[in-house]
DRENDO-1510 file (C-alpha; in Angstrom, 1 decimal, always signed):
<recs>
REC; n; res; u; v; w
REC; 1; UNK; -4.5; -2.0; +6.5 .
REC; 2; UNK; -6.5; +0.2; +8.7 .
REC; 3; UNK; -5.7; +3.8; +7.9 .
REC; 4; UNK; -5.4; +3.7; +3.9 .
REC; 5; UNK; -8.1; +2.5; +2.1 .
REC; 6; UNK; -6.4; +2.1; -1.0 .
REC; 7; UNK; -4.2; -0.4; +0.2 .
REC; 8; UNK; -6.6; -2.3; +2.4 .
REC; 9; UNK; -8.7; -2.6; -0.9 .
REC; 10; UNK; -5.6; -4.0; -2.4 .
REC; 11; UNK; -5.0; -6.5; +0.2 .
REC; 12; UNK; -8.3; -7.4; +0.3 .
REC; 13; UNK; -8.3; -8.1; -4.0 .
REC; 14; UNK; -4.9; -10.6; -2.7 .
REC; 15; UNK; -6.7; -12.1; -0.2 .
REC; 16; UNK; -9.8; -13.1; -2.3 .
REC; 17; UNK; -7.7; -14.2; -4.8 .
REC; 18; UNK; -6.3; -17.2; -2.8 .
REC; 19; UNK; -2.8; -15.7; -1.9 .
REC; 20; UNK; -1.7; -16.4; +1.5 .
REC; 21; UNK; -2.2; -13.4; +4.5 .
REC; 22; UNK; +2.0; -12.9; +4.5 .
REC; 23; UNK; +2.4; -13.0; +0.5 .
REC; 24; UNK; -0.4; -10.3; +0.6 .
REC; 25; UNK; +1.1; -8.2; +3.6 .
REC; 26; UNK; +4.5; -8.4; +2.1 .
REC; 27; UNK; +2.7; -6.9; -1.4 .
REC; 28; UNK; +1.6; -4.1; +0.7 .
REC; 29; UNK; +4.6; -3.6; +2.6 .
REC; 30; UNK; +6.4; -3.0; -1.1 .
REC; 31; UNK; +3.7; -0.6; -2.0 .
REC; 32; UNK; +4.4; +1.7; +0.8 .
REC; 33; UNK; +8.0; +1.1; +0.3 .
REC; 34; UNK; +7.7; +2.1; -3.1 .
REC; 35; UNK; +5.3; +5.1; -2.3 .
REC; 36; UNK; +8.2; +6.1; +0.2 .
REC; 37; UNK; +10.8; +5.9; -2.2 .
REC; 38; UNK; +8.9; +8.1; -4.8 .
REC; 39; UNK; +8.1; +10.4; -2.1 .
REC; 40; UNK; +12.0; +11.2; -1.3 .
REC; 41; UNK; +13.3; +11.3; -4.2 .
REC; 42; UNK; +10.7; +14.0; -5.1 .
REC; 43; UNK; +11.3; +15.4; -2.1 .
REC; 44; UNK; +7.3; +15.8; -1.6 .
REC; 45; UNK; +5.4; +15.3; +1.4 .
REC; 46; UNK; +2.4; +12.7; +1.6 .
REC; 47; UNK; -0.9; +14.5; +0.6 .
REC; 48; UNK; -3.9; +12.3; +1.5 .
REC; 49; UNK; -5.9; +11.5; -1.9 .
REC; 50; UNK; -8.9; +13.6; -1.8 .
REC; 51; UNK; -7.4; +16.6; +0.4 .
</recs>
């Protein structure tokens, strides 16, 4: 979770909430699978939030 603070935020809400570390990195790892997904099939390229 050190490059996207959106997620690290999001990890961080998991954590603090009780969940275990690997329920909360496998939440993540969805998330980016998901974001990947959407991503290809729009055949876009990632634009940091912000830029």
């Amino acid at each position: 979770m050190r490059y996207n603070p959106d997620l690290k935020t999001k990890y961080e809400d998991l954590r603090a909430a009780g969940k275990p570390a690997k329920l909360a990195i496998v939440a993540i790892m969805r998330k980016l699978i998901e974001m990947a997904n959407a991503l290809v099939k729009a055949d876009r390229l990632w634009v940091k939030k912000g830029a």
